[in-house]
C-alpha positions in Angstrom: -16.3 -7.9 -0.6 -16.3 -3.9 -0.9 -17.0 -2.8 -4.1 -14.2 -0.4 -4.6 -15.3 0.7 -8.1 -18.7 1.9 -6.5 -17.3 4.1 -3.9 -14.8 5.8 -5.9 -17.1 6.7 -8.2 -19.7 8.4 -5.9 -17.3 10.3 -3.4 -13.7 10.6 -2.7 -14.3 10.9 1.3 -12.7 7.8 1.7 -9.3 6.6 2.9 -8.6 2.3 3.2 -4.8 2.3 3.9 -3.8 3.0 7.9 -2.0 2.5 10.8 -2.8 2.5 13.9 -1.4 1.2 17.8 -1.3 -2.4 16.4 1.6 -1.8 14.0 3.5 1.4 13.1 1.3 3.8 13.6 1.8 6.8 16.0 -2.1 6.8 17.1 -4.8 4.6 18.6 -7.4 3.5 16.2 -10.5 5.8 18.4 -8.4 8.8 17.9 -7.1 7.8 14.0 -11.5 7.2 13.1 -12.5 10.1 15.4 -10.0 12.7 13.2 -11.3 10.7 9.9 -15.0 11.7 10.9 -13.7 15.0 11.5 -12.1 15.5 8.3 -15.2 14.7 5.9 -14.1 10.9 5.5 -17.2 8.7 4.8 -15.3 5.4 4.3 -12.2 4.5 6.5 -10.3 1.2 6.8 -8.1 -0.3 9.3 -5.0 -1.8 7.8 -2.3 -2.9 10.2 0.7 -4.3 8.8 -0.2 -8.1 8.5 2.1 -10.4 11.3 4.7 -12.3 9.1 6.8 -15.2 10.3 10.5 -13.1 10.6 11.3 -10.4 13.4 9.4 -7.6 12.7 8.9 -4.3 14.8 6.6 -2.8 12.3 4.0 -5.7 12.1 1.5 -6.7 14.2 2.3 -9.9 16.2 -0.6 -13.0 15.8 -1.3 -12.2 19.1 -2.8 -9.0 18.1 -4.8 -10.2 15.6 -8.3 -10.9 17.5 -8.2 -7.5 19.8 -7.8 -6.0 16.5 -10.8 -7.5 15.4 -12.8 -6.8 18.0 -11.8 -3.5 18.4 -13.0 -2.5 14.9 -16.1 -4.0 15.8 -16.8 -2.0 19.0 -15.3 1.4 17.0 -18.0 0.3 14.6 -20.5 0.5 17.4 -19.5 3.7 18.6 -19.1 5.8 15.6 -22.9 4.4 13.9 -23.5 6.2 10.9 -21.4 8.6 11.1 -18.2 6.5 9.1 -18.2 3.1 7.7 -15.1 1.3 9.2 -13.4 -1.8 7.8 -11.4 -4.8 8.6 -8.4 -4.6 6.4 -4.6 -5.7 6.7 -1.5 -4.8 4.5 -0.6 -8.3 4.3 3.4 -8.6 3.1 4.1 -11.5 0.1 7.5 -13.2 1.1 7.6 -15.3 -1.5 5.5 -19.0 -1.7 5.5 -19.5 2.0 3.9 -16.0 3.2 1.4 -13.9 1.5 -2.0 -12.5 1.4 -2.9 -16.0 -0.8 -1.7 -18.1 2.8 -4.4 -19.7 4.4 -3.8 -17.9 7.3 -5.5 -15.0 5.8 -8.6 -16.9 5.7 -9.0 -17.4 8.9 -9.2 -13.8 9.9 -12.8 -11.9 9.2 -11.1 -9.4 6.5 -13.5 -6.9 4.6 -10.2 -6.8 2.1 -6.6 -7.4 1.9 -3.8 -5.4 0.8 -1.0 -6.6 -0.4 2.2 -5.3 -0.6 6.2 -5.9 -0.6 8.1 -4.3 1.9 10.9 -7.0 2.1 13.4 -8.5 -0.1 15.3 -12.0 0.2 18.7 -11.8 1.3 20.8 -14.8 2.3 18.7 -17.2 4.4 16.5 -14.1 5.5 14.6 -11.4 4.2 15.1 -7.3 4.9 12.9 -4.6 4.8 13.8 -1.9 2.2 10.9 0.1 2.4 12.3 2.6 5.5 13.8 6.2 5.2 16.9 6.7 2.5 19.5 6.6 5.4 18.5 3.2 6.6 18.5 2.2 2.9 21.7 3.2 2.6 23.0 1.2 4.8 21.5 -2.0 3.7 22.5 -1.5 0.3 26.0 -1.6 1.6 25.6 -4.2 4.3 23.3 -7.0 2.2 23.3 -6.3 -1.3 26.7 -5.1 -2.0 25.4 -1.8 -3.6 23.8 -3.7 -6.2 20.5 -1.5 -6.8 19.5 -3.0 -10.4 19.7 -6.6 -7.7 17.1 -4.8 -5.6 15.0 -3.2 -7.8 14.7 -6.1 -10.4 14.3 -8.7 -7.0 11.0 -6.2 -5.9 9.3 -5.9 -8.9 9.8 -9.6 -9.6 8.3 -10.1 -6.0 5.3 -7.4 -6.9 4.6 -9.4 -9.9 4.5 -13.1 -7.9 2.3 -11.4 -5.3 0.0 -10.5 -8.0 -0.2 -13.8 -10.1 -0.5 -15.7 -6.6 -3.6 -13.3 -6.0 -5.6 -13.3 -2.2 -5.8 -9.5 -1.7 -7.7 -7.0 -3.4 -5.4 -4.0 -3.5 -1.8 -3.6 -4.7 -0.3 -1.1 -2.5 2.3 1.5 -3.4 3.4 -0.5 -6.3 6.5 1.0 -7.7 7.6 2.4 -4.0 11.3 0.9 -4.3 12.2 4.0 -7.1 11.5 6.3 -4.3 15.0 5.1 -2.4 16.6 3.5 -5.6 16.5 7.2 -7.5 17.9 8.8 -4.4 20.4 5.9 -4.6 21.2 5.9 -8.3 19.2 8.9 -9.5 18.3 8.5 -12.8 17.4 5.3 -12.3 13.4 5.5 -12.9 13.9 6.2 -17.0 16.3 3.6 -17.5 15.0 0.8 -19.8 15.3 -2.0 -18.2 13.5 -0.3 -15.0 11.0 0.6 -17.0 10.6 -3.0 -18.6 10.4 -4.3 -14.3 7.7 -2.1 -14.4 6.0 -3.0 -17.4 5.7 -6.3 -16.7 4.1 -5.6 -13.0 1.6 -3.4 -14.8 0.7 -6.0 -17.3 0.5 -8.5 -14.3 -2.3 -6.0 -12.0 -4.2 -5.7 -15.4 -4.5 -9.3 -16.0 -5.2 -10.0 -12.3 -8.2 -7.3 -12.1 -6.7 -6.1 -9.0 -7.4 -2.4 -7.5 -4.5 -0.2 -7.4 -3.3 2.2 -5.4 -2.0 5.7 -6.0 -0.8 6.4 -2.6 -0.3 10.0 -1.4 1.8 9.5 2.1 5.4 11.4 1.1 2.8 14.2 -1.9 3.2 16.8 0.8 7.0 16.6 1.5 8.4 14.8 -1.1 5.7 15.8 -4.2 5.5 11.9 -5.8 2.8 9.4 -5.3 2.7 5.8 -6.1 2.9 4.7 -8.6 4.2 7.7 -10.2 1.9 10.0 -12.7 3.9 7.9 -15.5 2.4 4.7 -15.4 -1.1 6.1 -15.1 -2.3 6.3 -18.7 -1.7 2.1 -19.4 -4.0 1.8 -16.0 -6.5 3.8 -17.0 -7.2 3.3 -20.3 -7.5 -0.8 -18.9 -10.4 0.3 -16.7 -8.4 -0.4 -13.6 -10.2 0.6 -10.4 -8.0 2.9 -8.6 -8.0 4.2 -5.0 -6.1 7.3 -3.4 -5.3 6.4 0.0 -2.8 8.3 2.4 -1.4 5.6 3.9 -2.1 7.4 7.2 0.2 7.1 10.1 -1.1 10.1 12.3 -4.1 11.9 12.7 -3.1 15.1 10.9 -2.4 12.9 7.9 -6.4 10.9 7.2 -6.0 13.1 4.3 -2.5 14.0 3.4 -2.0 14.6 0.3 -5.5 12.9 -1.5 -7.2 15.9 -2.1 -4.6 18.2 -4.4 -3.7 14.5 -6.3 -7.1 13.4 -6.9 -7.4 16.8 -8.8 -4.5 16.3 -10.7 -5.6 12.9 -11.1 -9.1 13.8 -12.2 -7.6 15.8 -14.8 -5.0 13.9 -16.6 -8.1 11.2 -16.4 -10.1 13.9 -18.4 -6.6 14.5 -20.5 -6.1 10.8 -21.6 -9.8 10.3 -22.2 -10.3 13.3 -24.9 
């Protein structure tokens, strides 16, 4: 088990959410740890999205799973000291039957798990509202009848199972769904009730002990993280470890983002603490 607490507090050269060939990711895994080294990075971790049991083109198939593996390994091999590398997956929760608690998980020589929600139910399936605001869009028409309090009260309620069923280490981009739902309904994020959704997940990753992260991938274009700066204060004063990751896609991004928000991070740590 990586001691996340540790690390955090003795560099911020580190980066442990990515993707790579095996998912979604627009870069092999040599080429993604080769730019990390070359950026400063001292920690670095692997995490393909997890294979789930519905169609989908952004996770890695089961398939996959041991060349995965081994090719962390052998990356581990060739880069020595220069990087520590790690064995991580996003793992998606799907409800009972799928999540990073399945056993399935087990099975696979993890160094931690991420877990996040990407998908919501829908009918007899499940569909993926995590994607660019267009594609949103459109599936807010086409399977949830423009109902966005339905979506966003159905992800926070699947953010807070995830958590209380447990098996992963890291909560990832917790309150992501307000990035399409305020596009959607704008507005939406100081609403009461959506702030109660996300009360009750933050009470949930408190209780659990989980890490959380504040994930920088959309700072540069967008200027948000997640979770947004808002929730920050209940976190921190609970002692919850937290990680900046950038959620890295392509080599150019190992970093985007991470270092201008850990400043600002730094400082509204130093802000709630005095």
């Amino acid at each position: 088990m990586i001691d996340f607490s540790n690390i955090v507090s003795t560099t911020d050269r580190y980066n442990f959410h990515s993707h790579t060939q095996f998912c979604d990711g627009r870069a092999d895994m040599a080429v993604m740890a080769e730019a990390a080294v070359k950026s400063g990075m001292l920690h670095w971790g692997f995490s393909p999205h997890s294979p789930v049991p519905i169609e989908s083109s952004c996770n890695m198939p089961m398939d996959d799973v041991a060349p995965y593996v081994e090719e962390v390994q052998r990356l581990k091999t060739v880069f020595g000291s220069r990087i520590s590398l790690y064995t991580s997956m996003e793992i998606d929760y799907l409800g009972d039957d799928w999540g990073p608690s399945h056993s399935y998980f087990d099975t696979v020589p993890l160094d931690y798990r991420i877990g996040s929600v990407h998908f919501l139910p829908c009918g007899d399936g499940y569909v993926d509202v995590d994607g660019r605001f267009d594609s949103f869009k459109i599936k807010m028409e086409r399977f949830f009848d423009n109902d966005i309090r339905h979506v966003v009260e159905t992800f926070y309620r699947q953010s807070v199972d995830m958590v209380e069923a447990g098996g992963f280490d890291i909560i990832g981009h917790f309150d992501k769904i307000g990035h399409n739902a305020s596009m959607f309904a704008p507005g939406i994020e100081d609403e009461v009730w959506y702030g109660k959704c996300v009360d009750r997940l933050v009470d949930a990753i408190i209780k659990s002990g989980v890490a959380v992260e504040i994930n920088t991938k959309v700072w540069e274009g967008e200027r948000r993280i997640f979770p947004s700066f808002r929730y920050l204060p209940r976190l921190v004063e609970s002692g919850v470890t937290i990680v900046v990751n950038s959620d890295a896609h392509y080599p150019d991004k190992v970093d985007a983002g991470r270092e201008e928000v850990i400043k600002r991070f730094v400082k509204k740590i130093d802000n709630y603490n005095n």
